[in-house]
Each structure stands twice: as C-alpha cells, then as structure tokens.
N, C-alpha and C positions, 0 to 999 in steps of 0.2 A: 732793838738791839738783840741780836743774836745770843743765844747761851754761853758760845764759844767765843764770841767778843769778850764779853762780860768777866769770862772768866778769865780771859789773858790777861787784859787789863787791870782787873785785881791782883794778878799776878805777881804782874812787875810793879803795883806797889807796894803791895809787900816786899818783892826784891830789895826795893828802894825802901824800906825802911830797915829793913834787915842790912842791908848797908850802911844808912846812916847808924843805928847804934852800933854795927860793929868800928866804924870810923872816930866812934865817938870815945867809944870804953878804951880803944887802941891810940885815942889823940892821933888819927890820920886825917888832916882835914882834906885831905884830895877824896877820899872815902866816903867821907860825911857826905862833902860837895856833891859828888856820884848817884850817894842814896838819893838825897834833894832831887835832886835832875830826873832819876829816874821814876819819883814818886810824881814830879811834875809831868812826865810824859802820862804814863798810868791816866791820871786826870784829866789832858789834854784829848787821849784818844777816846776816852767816855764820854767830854763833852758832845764829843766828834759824833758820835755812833748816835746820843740824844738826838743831836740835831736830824740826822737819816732818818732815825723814827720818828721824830715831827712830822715829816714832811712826804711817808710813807701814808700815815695815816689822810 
C-alpha cells in the first residue's frame, strides 16, 4: 500500500468521524448516517489496497 493511499484513506475516516460526532452533538441523523458511510468507505478501500499488497508480494 502506497503512503499516499494510506494516508487518504485515513483521511476520510477521520472525515467520517468528524461527521458523525458533529451529527451527533447537532441530533442530525442524516450527518451521523454520512460520517458511518464515509468511515465505512475509508475501511473498505484499505481493505482494498491490503489485498494488492498481498498479492504484489
């Protein structure tokens, strides 16, 4: 996994958590919702990037 993956992808979880408590503290559940989603993306594309270095090596 690249440095620049790595770091995007932390990124937007962070984004995504930084959304859900701002969702939370504000009772916006479409916000909440948003952060969730985008902490799952985050996760999804790290698994993503694991699997290419598996199979690089």
């Amino acid at each position: 996994m690249s440095g620049e993956d790595k770091a995007r992808n932390l990124a937007e979880k962070g984004k995504g958590k930084a959304k859900e408590a701002v969702g939370k503290a504000v009772g916006n559940e479409r916000l909440t919702a948003e952060g969730k989603a985008d902490q799952a993306k985050g996760d999804v594309k790290q698994a993503g990037e694991k699997i290419k270095d598996a199979f690089k090596d």
